[in-house]
MDTraj code that builds the backbone (N, CA, C; nanometers):
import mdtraj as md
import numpy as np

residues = "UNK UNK UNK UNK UNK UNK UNK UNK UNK UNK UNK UNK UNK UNK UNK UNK UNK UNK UNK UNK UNK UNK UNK UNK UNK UNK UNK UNK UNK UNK UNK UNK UNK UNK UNK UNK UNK UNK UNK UNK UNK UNK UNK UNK UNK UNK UNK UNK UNK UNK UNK UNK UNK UNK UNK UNK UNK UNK UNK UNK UNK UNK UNK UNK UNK UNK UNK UNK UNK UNK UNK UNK UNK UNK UNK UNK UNK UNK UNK UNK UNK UNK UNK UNK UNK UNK UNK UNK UNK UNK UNK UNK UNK UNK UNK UNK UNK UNK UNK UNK UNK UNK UNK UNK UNK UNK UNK UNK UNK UNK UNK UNK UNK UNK UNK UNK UNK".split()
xyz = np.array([
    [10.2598, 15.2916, 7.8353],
    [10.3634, 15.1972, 7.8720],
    [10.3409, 15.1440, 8.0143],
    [10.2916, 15.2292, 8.0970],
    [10.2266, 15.1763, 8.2871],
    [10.1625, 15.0672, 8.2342],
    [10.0599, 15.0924, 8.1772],
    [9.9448, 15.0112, 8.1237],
    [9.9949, 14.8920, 8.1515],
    [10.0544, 14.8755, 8.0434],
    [10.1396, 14.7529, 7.9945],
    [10.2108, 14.6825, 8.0563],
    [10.2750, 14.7713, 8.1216],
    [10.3341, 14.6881, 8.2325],
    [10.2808, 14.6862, 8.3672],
    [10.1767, 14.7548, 8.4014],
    [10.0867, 14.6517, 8.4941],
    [10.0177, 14.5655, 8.4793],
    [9.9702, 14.5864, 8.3736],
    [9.9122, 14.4134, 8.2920],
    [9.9749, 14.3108, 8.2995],
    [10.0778, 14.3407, 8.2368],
    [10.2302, 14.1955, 8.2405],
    [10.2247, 14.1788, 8.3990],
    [10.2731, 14.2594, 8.5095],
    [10.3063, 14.2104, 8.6488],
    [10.1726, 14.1246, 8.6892],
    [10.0264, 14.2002, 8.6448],
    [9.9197, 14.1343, 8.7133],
    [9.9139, 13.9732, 8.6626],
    [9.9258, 13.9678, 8.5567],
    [9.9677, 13.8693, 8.4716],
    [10.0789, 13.7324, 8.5609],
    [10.1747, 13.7983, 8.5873],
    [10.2743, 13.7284, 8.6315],
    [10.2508, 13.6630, 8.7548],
    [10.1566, 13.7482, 8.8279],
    [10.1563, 13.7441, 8.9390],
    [10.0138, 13.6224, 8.9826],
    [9.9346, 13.6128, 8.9035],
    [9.7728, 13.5324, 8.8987],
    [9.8672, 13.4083, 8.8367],
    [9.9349, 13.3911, 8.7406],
    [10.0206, 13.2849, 8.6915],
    [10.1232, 13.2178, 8.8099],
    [10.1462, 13.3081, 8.9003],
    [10.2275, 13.2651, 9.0270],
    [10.1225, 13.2158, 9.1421],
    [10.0127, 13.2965, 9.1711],
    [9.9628, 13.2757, 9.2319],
    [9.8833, 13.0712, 9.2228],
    [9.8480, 13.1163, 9.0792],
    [9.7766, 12.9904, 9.0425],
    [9.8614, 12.8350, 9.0562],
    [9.9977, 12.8968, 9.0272],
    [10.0750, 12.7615, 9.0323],
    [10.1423, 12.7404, 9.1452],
    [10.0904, 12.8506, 9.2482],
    [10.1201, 12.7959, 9.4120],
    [9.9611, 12.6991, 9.4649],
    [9.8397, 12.6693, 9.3856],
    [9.7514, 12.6873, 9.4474],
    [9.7497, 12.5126, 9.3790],
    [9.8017, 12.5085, 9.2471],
    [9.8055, 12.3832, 9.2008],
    [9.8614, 12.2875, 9.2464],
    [10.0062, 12.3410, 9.3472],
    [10.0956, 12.2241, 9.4018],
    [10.0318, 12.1805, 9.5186],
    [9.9607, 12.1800, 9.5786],
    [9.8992, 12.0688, 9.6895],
    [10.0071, 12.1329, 9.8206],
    [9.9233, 12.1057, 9.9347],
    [9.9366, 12.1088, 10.0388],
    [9.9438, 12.0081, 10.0985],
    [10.1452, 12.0216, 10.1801],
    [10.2223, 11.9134, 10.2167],
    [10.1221, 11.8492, 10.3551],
    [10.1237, 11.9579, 10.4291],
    [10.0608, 11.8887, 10.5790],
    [9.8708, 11.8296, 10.5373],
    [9.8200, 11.8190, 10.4555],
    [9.6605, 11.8134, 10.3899],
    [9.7389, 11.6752, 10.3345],
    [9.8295, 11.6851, 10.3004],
    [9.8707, 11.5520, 10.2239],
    [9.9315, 11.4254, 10.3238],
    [9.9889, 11.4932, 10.4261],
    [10.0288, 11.4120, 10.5385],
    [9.8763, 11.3346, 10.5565],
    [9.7634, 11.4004, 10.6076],
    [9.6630, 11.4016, 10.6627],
    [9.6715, 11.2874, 10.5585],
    [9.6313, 11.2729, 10.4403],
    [9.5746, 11.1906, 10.3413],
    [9.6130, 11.0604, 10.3393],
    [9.7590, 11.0904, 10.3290],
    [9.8094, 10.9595, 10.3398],
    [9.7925, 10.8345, 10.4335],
    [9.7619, 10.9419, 10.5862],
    [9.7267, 10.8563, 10.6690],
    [9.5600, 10.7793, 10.6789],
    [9.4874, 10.8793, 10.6286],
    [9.3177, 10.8550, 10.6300],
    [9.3159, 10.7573, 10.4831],
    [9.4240, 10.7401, 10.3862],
    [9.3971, 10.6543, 10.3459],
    [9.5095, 10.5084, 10.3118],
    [9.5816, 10.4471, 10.4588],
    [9.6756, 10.4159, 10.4581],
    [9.7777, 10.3418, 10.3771],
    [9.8282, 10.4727, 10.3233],
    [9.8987, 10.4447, 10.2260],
    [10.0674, 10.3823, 10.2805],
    [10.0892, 10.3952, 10.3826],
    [10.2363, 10.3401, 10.4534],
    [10.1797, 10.1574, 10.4370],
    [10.0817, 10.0972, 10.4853],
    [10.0158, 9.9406, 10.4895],
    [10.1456, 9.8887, 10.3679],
    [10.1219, 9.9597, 10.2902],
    [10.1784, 9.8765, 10.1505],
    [10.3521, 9.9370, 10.1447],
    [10.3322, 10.0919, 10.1815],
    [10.4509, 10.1378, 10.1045],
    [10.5691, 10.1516, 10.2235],
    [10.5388, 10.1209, 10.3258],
    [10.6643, 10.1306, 10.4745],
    [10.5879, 10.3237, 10.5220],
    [10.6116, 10.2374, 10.6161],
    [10.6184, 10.4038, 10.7681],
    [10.6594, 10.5233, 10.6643],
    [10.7909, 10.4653, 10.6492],
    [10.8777, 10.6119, 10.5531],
    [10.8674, 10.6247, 10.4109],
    [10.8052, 10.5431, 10.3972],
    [10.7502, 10.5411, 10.2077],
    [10.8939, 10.5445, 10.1305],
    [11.0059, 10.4606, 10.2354],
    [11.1256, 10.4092, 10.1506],
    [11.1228, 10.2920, 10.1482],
    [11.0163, 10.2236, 10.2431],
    [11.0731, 10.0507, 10.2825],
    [10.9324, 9.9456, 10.2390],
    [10.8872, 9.9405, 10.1257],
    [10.7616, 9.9156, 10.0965],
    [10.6907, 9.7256, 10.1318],
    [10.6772, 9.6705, 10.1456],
    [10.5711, 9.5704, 10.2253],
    [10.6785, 9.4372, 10.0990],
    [10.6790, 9.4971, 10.0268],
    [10.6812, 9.3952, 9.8640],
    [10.7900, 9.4629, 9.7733],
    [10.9201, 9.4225, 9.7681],
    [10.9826, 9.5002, 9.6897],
    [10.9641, 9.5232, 9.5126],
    [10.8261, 9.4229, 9.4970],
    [10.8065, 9.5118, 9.3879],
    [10.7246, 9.6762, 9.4042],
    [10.6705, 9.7019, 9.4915],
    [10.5815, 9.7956, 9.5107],
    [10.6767, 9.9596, 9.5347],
    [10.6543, 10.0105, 9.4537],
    [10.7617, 10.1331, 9.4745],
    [10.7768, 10.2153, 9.6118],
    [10.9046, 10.2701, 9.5943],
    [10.9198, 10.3454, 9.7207],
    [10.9048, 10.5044, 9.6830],
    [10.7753, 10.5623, 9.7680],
    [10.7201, 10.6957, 9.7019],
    [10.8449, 10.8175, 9.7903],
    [10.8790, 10.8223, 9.8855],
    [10.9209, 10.9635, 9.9416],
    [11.0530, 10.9784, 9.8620],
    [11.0146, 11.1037, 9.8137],
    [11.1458, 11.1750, 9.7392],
    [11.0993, 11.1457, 9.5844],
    [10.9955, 11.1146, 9.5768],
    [10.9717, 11.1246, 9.4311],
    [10.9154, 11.2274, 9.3518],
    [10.9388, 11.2344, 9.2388],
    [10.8703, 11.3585, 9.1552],
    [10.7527, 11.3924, 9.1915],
    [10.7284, 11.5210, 9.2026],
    [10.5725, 11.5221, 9.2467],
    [10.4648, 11.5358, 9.1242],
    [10.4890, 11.5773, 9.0268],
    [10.4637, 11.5421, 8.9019],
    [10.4589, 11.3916, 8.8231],
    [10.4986, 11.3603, 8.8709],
    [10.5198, 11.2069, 8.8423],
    [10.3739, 11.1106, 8.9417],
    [10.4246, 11.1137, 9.0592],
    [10.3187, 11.0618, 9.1786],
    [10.2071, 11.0999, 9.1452],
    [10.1471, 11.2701, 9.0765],
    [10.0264, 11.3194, 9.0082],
    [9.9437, 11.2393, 8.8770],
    [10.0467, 11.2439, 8.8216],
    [10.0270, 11.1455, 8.6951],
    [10.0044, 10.9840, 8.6977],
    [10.0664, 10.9006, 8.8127],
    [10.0462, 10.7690, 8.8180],
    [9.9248, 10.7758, 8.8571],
    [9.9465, 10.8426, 9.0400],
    [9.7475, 10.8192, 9.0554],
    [9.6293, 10.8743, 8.9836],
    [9.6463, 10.9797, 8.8921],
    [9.5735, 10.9594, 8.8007],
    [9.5540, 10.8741, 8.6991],
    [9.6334, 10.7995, 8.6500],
    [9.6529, 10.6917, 8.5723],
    [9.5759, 10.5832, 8.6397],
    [9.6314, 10.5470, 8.7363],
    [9.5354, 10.4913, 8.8287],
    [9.3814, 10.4826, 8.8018],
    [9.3624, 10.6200, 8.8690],
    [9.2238, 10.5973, 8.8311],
    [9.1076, 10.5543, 8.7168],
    [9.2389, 10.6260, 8.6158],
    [9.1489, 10.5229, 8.5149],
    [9.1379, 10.4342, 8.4481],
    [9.2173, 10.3390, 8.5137],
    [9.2375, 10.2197, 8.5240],
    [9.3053, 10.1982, 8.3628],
    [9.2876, 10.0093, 8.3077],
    [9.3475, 10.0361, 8.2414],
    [9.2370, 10.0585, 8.1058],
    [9.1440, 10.1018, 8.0772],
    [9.0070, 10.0876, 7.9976],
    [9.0670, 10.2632, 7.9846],
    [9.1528, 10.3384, 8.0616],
    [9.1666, 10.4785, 8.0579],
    [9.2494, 10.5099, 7.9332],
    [9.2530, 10.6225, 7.8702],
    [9.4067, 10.6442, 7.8333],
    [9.5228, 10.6831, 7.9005],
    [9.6358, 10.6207, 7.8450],
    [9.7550, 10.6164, 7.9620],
    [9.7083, 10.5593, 8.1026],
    [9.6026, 10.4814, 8.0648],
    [9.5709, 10.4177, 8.2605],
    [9.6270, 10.3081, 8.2878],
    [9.6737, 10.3151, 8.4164],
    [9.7332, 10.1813, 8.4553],
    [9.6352, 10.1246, 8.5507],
    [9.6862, 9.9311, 8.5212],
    [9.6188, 9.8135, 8.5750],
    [9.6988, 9.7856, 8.6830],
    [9.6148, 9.8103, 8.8029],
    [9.6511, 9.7444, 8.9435],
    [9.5314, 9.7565, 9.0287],
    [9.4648, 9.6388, 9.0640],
    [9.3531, 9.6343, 9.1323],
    [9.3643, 9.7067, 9.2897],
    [9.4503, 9.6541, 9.3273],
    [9.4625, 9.7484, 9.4624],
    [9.4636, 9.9040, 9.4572],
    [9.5614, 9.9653, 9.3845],
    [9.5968, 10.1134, 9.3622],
    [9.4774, 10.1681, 9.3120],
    [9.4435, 10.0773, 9.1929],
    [9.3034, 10.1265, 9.1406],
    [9.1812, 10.1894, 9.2424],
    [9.1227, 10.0739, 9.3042],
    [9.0523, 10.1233, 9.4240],
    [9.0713, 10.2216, 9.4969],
    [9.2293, 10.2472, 9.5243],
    [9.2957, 10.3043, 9.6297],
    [9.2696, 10.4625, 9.5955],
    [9.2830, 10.4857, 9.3883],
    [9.2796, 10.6189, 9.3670],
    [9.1515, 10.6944, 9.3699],
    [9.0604, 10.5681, 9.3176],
    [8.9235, 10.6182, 9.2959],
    [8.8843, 10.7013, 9.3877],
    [8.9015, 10.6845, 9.5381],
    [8.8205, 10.7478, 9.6582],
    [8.9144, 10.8655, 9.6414],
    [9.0066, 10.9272, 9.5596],
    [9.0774, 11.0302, 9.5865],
    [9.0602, 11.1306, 9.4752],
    [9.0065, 11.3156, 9.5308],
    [8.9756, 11.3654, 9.5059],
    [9.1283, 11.4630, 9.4140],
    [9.0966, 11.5590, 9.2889],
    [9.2153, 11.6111, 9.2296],
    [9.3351, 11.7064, 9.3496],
    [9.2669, 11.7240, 9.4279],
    [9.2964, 11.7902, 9.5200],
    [9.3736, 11.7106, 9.6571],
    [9.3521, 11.5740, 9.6666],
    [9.4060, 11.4806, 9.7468],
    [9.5144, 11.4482, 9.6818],
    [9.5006, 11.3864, 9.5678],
    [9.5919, 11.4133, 9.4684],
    [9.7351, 11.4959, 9.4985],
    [9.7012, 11.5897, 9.4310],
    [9.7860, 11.6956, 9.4881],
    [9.8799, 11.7200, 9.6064],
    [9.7819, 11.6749, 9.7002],
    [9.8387, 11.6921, 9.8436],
    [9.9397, 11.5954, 9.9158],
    [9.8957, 11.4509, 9.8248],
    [9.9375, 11.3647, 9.8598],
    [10.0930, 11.3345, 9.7512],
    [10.0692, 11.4299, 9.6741],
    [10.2403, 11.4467, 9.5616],
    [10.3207, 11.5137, 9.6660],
    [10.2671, 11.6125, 9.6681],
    [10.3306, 11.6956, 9.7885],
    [10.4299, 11.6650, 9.8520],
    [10.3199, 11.6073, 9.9528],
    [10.3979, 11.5593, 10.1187],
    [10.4472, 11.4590, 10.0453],
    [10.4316, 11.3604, 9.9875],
    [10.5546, 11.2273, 9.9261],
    [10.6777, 11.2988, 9.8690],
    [10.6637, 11.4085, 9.8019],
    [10.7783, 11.4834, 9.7372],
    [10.8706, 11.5344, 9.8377],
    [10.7825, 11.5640, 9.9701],
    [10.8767, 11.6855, 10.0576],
    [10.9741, 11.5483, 10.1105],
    [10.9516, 11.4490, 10.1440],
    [10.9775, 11.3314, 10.2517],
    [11.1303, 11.3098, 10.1621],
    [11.2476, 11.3149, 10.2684],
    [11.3641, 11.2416, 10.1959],
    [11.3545, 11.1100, 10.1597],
    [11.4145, 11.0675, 10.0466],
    [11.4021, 10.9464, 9.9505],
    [11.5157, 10.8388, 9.9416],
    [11.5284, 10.7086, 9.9431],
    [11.5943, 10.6133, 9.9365],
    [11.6387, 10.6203, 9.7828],
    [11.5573, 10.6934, 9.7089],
    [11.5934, 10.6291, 9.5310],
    [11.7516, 10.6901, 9.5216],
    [11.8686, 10.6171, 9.4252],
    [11.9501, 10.6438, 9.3960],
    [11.9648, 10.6430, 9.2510],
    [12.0431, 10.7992, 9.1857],
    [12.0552, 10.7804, 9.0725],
    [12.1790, 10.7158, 9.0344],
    [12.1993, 10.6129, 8.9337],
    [12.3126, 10.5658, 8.9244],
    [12.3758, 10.5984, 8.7581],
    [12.4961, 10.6021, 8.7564],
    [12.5600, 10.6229, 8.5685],
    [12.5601, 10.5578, 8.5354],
])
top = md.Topology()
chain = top.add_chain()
for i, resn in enumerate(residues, 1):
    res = top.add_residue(resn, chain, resSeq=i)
    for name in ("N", "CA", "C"):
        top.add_atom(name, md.element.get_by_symbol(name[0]), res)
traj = md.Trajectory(xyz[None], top)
């Protein structure tokens, strides 16, 4: 019965470990954003964006932000890829791990979006 249940904790614990290692690093993501200037388009605070069609990223899902710029990248010839020549370019130079970093720190940043009923 130890057995077993040190198995399960080790278990629990590589499953914890792993899905701290998957969420990206906020300050690596700060870094990113700036080396690849992502405020130009989206505002300083990534609430006030250049073009009000262009979304406002801080406070957004970080799961979500993961999934577009991957979408992104593969353009729209991808599955589930989205068409935008600018973003497109923008994702390509970005590694799964920039990625990440850059959900992050957009996730940690308080957000303008409002939910409405």
């Amino acid at each position: 019965m130890n057995k077993i249940l040190s198995t399960l904790v080790a278990a629990i614990c590589a499953t914890a470990a792993a899905s701290a290692l998957a969420g990206g690093n906020v300050e690596a993501g700060k870094a990113a954003v700036a080396k690849f200037n992502c405020a130009s388009c989206h505002g300083a605070d990534f609430n006030s964006p250049i073009d009000p069609s262009y979304p406002k990223l801080a406070g957004q899902h970080q799961d979500y932000l993961e999934h577009a710029l991957i979408e992104y990248q593969r353009g729209v010839d991808g599955p589930n890829g989205r068409g935008n020549a600018i973003m497109g370019a923008q994702a390509k130079a970005l590694s799964h791990q920039d990625i990440r970093n850059i959900a992050a720190y957009l996730h940690s940043l308080p957000g303008a979006l409002v939910l409405r009923k």
